[in-house]
C-alpha positions as CSV (number, residue, x, y, z in Angstrom):
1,X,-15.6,16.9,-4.4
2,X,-12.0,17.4,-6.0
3,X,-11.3,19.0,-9.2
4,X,-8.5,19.2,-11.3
5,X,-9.3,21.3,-14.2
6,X,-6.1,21.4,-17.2
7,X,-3.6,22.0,-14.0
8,X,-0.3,22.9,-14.7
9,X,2.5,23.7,-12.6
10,X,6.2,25.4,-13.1
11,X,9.1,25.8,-10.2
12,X,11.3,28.8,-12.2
13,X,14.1,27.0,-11.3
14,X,13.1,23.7,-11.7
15,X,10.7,24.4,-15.0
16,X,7.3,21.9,-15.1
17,X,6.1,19.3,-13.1
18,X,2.7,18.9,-13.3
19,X,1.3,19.4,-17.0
20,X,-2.4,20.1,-17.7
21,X,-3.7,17.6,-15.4
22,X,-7.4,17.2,-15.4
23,X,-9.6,14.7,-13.1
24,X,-12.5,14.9,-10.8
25,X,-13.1,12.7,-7.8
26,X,-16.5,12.5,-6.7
27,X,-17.9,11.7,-2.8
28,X,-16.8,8.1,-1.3
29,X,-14.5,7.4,-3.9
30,X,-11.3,6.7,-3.8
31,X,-8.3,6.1,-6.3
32,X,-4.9,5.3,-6.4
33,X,-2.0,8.2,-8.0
34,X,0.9,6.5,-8.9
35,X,3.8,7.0,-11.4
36,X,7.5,6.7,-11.1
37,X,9.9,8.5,-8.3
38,X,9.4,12.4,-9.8
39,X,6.5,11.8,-11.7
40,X,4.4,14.9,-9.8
41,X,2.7,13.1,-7.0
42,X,4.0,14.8,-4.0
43,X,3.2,18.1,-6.0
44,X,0.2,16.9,-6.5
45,X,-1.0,16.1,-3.1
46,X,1.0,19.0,-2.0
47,X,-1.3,21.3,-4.2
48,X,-4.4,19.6,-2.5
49,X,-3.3,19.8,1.1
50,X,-2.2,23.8,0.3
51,X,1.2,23.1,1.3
52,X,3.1,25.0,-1.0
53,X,2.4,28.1,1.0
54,X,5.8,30.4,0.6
55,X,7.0,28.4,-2.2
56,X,7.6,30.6,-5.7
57,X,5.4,28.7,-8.2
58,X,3.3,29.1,-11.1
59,X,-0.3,28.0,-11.2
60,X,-2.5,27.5,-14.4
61,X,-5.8,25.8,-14.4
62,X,-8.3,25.6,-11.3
63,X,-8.0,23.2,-8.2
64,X,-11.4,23.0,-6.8
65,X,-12.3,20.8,-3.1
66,X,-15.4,20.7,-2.0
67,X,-16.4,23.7,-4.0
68,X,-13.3,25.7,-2.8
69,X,-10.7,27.1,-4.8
70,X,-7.4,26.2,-3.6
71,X,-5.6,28.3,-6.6
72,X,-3.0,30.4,-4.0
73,X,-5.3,30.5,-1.0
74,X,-4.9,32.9,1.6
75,X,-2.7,32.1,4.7
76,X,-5.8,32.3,7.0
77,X,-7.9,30.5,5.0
78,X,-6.3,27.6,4.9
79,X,-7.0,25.8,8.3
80,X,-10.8,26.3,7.3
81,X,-10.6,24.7,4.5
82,X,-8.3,22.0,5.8
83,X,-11.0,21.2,8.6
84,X,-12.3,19.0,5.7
85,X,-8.9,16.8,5.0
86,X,-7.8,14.1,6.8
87,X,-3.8,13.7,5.8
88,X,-1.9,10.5,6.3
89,X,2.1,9.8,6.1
90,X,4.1,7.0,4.9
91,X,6.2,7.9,8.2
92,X,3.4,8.6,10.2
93,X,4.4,12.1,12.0
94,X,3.2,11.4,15.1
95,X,4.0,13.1,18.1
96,X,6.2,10.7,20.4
97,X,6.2,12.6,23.6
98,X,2.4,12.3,23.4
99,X,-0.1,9.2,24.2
100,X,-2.0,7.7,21.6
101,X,-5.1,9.6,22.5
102,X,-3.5,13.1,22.6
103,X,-2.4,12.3,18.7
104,X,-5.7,11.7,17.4
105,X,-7.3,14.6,19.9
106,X,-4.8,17.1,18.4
107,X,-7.2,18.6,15.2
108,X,-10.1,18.4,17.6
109,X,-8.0,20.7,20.4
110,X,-6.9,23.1,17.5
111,X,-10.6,23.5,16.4
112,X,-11.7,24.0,19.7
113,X,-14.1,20.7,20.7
114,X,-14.9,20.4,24.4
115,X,-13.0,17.9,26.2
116,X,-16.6,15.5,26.6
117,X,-16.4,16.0,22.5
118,X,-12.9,15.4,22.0
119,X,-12.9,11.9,24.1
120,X,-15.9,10.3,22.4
121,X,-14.4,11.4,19.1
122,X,-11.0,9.7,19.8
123,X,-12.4,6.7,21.4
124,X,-14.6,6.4,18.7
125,X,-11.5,6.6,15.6
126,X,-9.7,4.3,18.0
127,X,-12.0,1.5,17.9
128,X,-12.5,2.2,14.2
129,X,-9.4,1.4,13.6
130,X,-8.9,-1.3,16.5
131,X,-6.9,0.3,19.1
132,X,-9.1,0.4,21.7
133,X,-7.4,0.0,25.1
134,X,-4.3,1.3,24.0
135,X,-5.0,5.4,24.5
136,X,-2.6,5.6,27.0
137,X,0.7,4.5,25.0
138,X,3.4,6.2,23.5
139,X,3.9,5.5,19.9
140,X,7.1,4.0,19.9
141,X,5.5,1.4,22.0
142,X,3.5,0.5,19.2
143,X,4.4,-1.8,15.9
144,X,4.5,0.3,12.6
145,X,0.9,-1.0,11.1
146,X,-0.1,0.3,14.8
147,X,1.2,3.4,14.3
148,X,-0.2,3.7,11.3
149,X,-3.3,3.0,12.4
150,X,-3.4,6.0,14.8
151,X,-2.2,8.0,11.9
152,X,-5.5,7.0,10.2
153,X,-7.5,7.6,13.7
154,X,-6.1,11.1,13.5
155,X,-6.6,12.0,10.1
156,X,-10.5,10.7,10.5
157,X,-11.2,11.6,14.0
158,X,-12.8,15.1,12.7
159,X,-15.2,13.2,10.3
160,X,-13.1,14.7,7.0
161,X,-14.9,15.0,3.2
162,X,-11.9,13.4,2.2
163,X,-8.6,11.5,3.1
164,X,-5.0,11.7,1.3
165,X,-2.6,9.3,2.2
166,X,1.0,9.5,0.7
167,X,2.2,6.1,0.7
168,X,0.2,4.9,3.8
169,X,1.6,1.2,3.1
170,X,5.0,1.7,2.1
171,X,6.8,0.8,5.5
172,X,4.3,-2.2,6.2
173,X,3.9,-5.7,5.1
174,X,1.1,-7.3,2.5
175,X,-0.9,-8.5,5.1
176,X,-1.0,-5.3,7.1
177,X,-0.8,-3.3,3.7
178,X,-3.9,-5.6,3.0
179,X,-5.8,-4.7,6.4
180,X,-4.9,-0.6,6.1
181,X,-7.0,-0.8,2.5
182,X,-10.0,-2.6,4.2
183,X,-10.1,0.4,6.8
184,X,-10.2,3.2,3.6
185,X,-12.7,1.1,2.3
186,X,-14.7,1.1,5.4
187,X,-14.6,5.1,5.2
188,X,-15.8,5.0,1.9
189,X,-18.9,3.0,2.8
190,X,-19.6,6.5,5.3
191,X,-19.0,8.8,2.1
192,X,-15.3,10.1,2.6
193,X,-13.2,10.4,-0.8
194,X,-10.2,8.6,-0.4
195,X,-7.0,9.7,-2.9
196,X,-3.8,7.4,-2.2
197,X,-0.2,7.8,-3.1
198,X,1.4,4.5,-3.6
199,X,4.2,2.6,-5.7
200,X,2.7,-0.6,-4.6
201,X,1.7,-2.0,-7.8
202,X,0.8,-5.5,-6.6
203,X,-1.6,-4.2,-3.8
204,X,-3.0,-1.8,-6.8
205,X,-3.8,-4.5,-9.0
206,X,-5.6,-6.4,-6.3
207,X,-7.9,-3.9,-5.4
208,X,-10.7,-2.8,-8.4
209,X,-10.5,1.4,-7.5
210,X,-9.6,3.9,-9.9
211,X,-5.9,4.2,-11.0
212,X,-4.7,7.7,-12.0
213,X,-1.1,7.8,-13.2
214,X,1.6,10.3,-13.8
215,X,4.3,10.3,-15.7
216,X,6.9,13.4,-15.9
217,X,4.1,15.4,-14.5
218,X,0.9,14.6,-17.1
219,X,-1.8,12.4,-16.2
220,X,-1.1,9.8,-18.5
221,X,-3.8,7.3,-17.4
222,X,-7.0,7.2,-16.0
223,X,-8.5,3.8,-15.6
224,X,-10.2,1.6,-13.0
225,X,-8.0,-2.5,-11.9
């Protein structure tokens, strides 16, 4: 599913930050990255979710998703290849001028689903996630694990190969932290790889998933909690 074949990485102005870094993930898994502040992880997912488009950068080694290169992909291939990501934030990025359903229906407008599509869709991630009932709200009327939540609604709402979540739990408490893990464990059951940022060491070390871990850019561990 995703590849990471003796990846390296170089800002000229900056010098490395991501050192011959070599994992696969394979379909439904899912693993932690962690490391400390500056270890490579935003790089990292950064690389993944081809968002380094315009940045000056060297590339050696071969990123490979779902059997697509993502070595300095073209401008208009990336939405294509995108299609197949679901991306969640630690601070959401939701749109708060728009209801709860129009945030989740929004990759299902850009790729062009019928509105009969697009409704069963986002009713459907809602309840996943247990918001039904509250499609019409803003999301400043919602708590932070709710907002969250529709974050997750969104990133899944176009049935996605795989999810990456940059620090999905870092604004919330254990107990919601606790509930947002059961929910990526409940799109793992469905086959959806699953690759989270987090410092959260003691919600890592409950959980018995795979633990990737950068330091100053090299994978420096690979193990499972």
């Amino acid at each position: 599913m995703l590849k990471f074949d003796n990846v390296s990485m170089r800002y000229p102005e900056v010098g490395d930050v991501l050192r011959n870094v070599s994992f696969h993930l394979e379909k439904g898994e899912i693993a932690f990255l962690t490391g400390h502040s500056g270890a490579g992880k935003s790089t990292l997912f950064k690389l993944i979710a081809m968002m380094l488009d315009g940045e000056e950068y060297q590339l050696r080694g071969q990123v490979t998703f779902n059997n697509h290169s993502l070595n300095h992909v073209k401008s208009s291939r990336i939405p294509f290849i995108r299609r197949k990501m679901g991306l969640i934030f630690q601070d959401y990025k939701l749109l708060n001028d728009r209801t709860v359903f129009d945030n989740v229906a929004l990759p299902l407008v850009i790729m062009g689903y019928n509105h009969k599509e697009i409704s069963g869709r986002v009713r459907a991630a809602l309840d996943k996630v247990g918001l039904r009932g509250k499609e019409k709200k803003l999301p400043l009327m919602l708590s932070g694990g709710e907002q969250q939540r529709v974050g997750i609604a969104r990133a899944f709402v176009n049935t996605p190969l795989m999810i990456l979540a940059d620090e999905p739990t870092g604004n919330l408490d254990p107990e919601l932290s606790a509930e947002i893990m059961y929910l990526f464990e409940q799109f793992q059951q469905v086959g959806v790889t699953v690759l989270i940022a987090s410092h959260d060491i003691s919600l890592i070390s409950k959980l018995h998933h795979r633990v990737l871990t950068l330091d100053h850019g090299q994978l420096i561990s690979d193990s499972m909690r």
